[in-house]
C-alpha positions in Angstrom: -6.4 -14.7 12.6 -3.9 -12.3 11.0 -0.8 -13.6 9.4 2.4 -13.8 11.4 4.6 -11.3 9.8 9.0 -12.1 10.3 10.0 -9.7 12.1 14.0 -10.5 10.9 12.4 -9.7 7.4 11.0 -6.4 9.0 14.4 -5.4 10.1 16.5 -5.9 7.2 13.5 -3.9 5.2 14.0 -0.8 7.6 17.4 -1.3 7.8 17.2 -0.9 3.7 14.9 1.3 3.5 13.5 3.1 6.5 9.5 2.5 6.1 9.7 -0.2 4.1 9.6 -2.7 7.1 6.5 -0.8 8.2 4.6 -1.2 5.4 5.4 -4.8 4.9 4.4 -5.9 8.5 1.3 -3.2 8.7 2.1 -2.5 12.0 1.6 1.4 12.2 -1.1 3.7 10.2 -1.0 4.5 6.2 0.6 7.8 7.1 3.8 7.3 8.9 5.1 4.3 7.2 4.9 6.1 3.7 6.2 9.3 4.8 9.2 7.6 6.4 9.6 5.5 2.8 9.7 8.8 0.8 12.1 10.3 2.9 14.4 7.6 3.2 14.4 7.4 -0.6 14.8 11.8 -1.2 18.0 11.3 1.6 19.2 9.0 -0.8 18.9 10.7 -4.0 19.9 13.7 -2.6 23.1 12.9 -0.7 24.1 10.0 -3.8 27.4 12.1 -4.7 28.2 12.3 -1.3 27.0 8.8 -0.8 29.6 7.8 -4.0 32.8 9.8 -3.3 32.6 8.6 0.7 32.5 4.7 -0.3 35.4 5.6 -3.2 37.4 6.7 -0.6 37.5 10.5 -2.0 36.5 11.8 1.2 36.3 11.2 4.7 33.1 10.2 6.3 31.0 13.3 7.6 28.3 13.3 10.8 25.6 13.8 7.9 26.7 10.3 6.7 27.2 8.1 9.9 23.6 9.7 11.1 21.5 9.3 8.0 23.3 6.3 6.3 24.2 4.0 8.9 22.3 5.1 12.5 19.2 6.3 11.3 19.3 2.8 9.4 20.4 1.0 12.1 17.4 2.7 14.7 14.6 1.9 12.1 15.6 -1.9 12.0 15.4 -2.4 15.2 12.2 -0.7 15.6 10.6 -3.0 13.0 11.2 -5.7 14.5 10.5 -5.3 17.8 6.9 -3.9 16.3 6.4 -6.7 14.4 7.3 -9.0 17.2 4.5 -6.9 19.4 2.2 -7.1 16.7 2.6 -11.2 16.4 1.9 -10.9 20.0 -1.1 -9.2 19.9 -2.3 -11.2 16.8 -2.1 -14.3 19.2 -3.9 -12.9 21.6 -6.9 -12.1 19.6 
């Protein structure tokens, strides 16, 4: 029998970085999960200035940043969790 997985920790990992929750709960194949992980990780280095001067309060919030920082995020999190939870379920079952 396969080892329960949390799916809370699976969450907060996505939520963190999208992929990572993936990869922890082995719930999807080798390929998506990394992808997702590398391009949560270029959004981040990429947009870091903007990332910066936003939470400084030098400028205002753009649609790049709510989508990419906080819902994209947000989606992901709840995504690994409720595949983790599936894939408890399934582990059960077997």
């Amino acid at each position: 029998m396969a080892k329960r997985k949390s799916p809370a920790l699976a969450a907060i990992l996505n939520f963190i970085l999208p992929g990572l929750g993936y990869i922890y709960s082995s719930v999807r194949g080798t390929v998506f999960p990394w992808g997702l992980f590398l391009l949560s990780i270029w959004v981040a280095v990429h947009d870091w200035n903007e990332i910066t001067t936003i939470l400084s309060g030098q400028i205002a919030m753009t649609e790049h940043f709510l989508l990419f920082i906080i819902l994209y995020p947000l989606v992901f999190a709840y995504d690994g969790y409720r595949a983790t939870e599936e894939a408890n379920k399934k582990s059960r079952n077997h």
